[in-house]
C-alpha positions as CSV (number, residue, x, y, z in Angstrom):
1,X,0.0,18.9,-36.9
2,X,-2.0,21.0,-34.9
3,X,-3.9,24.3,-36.8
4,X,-3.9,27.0,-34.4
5,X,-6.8,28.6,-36.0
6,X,-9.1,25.5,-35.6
7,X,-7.9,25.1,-32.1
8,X,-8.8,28.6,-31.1
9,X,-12.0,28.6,-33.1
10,X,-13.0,25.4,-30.8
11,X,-12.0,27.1,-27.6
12,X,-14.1,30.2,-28.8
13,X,-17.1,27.4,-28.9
14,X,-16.2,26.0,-25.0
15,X,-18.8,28.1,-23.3
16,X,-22.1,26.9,-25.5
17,X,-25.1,26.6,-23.7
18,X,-26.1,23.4,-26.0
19,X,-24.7,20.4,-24.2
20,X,-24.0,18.1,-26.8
21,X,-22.3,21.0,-28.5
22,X,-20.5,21.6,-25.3
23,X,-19.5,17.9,-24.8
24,X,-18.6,17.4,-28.5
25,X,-15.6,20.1,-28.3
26,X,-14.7,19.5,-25.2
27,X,-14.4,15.6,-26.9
28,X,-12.4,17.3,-29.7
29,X,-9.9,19.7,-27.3
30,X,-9.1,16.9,-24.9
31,X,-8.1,14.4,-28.0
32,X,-5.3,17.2,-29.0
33,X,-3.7,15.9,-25.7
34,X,-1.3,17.7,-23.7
35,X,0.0,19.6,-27.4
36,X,-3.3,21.9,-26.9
37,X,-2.6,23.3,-23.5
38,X,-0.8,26.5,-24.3
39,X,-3.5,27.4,-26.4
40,X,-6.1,26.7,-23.7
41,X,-3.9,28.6,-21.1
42,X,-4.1,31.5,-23.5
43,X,-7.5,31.9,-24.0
44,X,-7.8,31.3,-19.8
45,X,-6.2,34.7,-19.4
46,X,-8.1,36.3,-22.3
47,X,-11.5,35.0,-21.1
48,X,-14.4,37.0,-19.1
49,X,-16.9,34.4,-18.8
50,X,-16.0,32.6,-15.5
51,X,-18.6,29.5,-17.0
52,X,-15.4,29.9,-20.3
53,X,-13.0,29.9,-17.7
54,X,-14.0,27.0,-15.7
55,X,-14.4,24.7,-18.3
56,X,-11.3,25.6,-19.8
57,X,-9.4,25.6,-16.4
58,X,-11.4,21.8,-16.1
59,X,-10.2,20.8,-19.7
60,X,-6.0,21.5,-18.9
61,X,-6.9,19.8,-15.3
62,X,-8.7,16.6,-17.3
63,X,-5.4,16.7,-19.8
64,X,-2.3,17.1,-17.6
65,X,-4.0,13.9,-14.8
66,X,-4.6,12.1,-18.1
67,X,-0.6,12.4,-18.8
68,X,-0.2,11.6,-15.0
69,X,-2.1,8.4,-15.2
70,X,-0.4,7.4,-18.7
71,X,3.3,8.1,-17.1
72,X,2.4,6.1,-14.0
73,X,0.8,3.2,-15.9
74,X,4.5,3.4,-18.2
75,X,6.5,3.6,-14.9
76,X,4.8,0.3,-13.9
77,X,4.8,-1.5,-16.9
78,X,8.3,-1.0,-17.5
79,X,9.1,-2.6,-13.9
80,X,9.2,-0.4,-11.8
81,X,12.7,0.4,-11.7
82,X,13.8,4.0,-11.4
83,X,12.2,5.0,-7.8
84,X,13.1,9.1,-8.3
85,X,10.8,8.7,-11.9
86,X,7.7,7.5,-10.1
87,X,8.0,10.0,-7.2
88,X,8.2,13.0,-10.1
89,X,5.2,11.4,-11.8
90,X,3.1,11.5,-8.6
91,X,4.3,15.4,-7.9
92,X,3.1,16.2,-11.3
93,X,-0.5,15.4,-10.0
94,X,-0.3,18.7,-8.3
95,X,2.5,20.5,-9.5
96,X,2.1,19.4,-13.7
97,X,4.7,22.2,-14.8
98,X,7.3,20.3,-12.6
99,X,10.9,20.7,-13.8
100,X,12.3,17.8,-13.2
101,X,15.3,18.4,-14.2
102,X,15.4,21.4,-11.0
103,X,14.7,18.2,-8.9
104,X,17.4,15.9,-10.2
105,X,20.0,18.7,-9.9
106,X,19.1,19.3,-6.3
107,X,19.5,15.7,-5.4
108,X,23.0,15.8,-7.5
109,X,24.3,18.6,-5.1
110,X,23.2,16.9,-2.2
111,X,25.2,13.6,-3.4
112,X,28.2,16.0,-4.5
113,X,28.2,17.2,-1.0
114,X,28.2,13.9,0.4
115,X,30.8,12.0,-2.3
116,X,33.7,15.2,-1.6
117,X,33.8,13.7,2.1
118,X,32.8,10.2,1.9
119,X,35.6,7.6,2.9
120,X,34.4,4.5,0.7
121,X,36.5,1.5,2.8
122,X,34.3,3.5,5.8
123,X,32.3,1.5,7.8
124,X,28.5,1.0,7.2
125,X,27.8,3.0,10.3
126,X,30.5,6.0,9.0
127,X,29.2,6.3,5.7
128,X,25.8,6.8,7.5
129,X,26.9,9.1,9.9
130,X,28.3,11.3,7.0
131,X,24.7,10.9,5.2
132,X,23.6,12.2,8.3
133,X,25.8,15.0,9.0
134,X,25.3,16.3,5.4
135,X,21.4,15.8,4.8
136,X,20.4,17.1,8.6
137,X,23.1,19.9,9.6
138,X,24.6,21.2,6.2
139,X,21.3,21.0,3.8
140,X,19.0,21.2,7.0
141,X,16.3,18.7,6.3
142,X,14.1,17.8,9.2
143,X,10.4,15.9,9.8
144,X,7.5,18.1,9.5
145,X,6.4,17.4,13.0
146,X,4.0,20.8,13.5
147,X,1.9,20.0,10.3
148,X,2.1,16.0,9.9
149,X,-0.9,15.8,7.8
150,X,-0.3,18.6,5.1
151,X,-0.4,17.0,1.9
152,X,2.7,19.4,0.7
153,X,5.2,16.9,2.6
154,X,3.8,14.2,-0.4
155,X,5.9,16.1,-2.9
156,X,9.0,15.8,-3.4
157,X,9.7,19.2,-5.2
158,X,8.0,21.1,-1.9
159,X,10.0,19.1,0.2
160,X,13.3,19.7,-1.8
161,X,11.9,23.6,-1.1
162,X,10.8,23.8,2.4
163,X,13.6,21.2,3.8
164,X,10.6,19.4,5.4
165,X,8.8,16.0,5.0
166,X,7.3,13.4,6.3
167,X,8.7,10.0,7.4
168,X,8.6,8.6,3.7
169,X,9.7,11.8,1.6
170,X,12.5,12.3,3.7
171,X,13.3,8.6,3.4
172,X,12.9,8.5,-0.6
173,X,15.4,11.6,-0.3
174,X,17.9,9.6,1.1
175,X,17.9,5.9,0.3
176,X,17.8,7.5,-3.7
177,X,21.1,9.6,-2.4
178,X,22.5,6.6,-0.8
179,X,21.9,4.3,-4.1
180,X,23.5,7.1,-6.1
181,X,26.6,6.5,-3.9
182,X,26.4,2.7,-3.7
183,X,25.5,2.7,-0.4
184,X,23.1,0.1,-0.1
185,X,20.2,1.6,1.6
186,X,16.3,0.7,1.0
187,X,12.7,1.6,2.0
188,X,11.0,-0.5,4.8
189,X,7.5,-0.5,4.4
190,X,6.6,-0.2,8.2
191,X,3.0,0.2,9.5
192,X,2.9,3.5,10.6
193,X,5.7,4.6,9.5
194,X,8.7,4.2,7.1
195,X,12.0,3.4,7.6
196,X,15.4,2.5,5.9
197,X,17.5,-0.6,6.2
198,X,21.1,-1.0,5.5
199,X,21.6,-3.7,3.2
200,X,24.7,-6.0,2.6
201,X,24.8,-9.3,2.2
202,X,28.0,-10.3,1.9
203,X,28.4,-9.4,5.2
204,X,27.5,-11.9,8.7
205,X,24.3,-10.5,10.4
206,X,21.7,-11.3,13.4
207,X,19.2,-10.7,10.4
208,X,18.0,-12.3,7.3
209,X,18.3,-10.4,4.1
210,X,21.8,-9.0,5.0
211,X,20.4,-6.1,7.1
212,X,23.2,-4.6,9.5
213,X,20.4,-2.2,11.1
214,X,17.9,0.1,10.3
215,X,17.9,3.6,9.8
216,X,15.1,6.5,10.7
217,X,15.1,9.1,8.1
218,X,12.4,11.2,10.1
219,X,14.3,11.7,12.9
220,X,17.7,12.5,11.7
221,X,19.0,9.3,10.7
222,X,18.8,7.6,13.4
223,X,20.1,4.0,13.3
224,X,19.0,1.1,15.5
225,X,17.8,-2.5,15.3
226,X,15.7,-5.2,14.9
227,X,14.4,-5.2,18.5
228,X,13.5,-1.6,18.1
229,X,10.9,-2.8,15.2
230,X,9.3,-5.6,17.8
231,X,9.0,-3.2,19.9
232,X,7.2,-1.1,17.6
233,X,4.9,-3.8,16.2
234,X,3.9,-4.9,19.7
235,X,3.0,-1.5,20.4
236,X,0.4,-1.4,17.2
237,X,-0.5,-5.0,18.7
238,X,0.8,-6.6,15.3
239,X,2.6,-9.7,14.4
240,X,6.2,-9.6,13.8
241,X,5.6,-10.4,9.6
242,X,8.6,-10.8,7.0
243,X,7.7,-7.5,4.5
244,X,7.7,-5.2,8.1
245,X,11.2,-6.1,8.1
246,X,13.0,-6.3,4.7
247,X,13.2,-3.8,1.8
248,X,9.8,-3.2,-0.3
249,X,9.4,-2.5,-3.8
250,X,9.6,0.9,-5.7
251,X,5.5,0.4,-6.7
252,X,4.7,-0.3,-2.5
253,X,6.4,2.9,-1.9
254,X,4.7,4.7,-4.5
255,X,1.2,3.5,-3.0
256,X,2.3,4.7,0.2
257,X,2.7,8.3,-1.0
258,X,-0.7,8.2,-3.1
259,X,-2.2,6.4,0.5
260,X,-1.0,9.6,2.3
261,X,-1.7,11.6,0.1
262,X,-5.4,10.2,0.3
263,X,-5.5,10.6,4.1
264,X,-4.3,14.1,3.7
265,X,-7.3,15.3,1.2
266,X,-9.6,13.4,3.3
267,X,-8.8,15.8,6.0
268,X,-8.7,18.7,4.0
269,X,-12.4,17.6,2.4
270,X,-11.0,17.5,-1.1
271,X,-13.2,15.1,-2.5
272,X,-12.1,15.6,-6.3
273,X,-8.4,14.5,-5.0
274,X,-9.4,11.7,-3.2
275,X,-11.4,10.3,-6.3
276,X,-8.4,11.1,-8.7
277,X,-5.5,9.7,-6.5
278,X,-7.4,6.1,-5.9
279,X,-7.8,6.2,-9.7
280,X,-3.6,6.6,-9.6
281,X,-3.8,4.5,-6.5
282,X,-5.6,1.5,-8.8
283,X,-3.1,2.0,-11.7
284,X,-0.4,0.4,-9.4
285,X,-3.0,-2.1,-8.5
């Protein structure tokens, strides 16, 4: 049980000019865990010191990335399984009040829009199409093509918001929709980019892996085919290898994000970012 009195009384103590004082509560605070927060918050908005301030703001920052780090270590211990849970755990990085339930109701009404018209003895390409018309005219998702690099279009709750993404939020969005539905539709870990593949493999196909074709999330579900891909690779100068092709894991999409995410800092100069989301980025390593 926490006492409120002591907890306060320790907060009072966070801007002491003795460093092993200072170090000792801060020790003391941060071992309370995420339970200690409010109080923190609090005394934030009742402070006037701005050194107070900063090391209390720095203390709910070193708490909430610890819960981060602990979810995502969870998520990957357990297997990995449940795609929608890591991507909430990596928008908490930045957004730690994230109500994820918000997020898993938005996705619901997107499915519900989708299930009222979808046709299920449709073909592959049908059921895509209605994915398509759904997602891209009705909800009006699109890729972020002005501002590419914007570390917002990493987050799925922004990108819920906005109705804007980049080429792997926008495919997370709707492979976890498609899944929901039972259409069997995956990630494709592409250099470069990301892409989807229809999956099915009880049916004949030019590919291995039961992939009918692929689909491009970013630019309004656009499906094509395995040619498309050599093409692509040849263009990177690339060889044609197996995991460009078929569907990736839940933890290689995750890394993707945090890798983006990474790239985006870096251009932004947020060095604290960077160091935190490689210390994420090594959890999944």
């Amino acid at each position: 049980m926490i006492d409120p009195n002591e907890i306060n009384s320790l907060i009072r103590l966070l801007d002491d000019p003795d460093k092993e004082i200072f170090d000792h509560i801060h020790s003391k605070l941060a071992s309370y865990g995420p339970a200690v927060i409010e109080y923190l918050e609090s005394a934030w908005e009742q402070a006037f010191d701005p050194i107070q301030q900063e090391r209390i703001a720095d203390l709910v920052h070193e708490i909430q990335f610890g819960t981060v780090k602990d979810e995502l270590k969870l998520w990957h211990q357990s297997g990995a399984f449940d795609l929608l849970q890591g991507v909430l755990t990596i928008n908490k990085y930045q957004y730690p009040d994230l109500d994820e339930q918000k997020i898993i109701n938005q996705i619901e009404a997107i499915k519900r829009d989708i299930w009222l018209q979808l046709i299920y003895d449709a073909s592959p390409a049908e059921q895509i199409k209605l994915i398509n018309h759904v997602l891209y005219n009705i909800h009006g998702f699109s890729g972020n093509t002005t501002n590419h690099q914007d570390p917002q279009n990493s987050y799925l709750s922004q990108v819920l918001e906005s109705k804007k993404g980049n080429q792997i939020s926008l495919a997370i969005i709707y492979s976890i929709i498609a899944q929901k539905l039972d259409i069997p539709v995956y990630g494709v870990n592409l250099p470069q980019h990301f892409i989807l593949a229809y999956v099915d493999e009880r049916m004949e196909t030019e590919f291995e892996g039961g992939i009918l074709f692929y689909i491009n999330a970013f630019n309004r579900g656009l499906i094509f085919g395995r040619r498309d891909v050599d093409m692509f690779l040849k263009t990177l100068k690339l060889r044609a290898e197996k995991q460009f092709y078929e569907p990736c894991a839940n933890a290689d999409i995750i890394r993707r994000i945090l890798r983006n995410l990474i790239s985006a800092y870096e251009n932004l100069g947020s060095t604290e970012k960077v160091a935190e989301l490689n210390e994420l980025l090594e959890i999944l390593n």
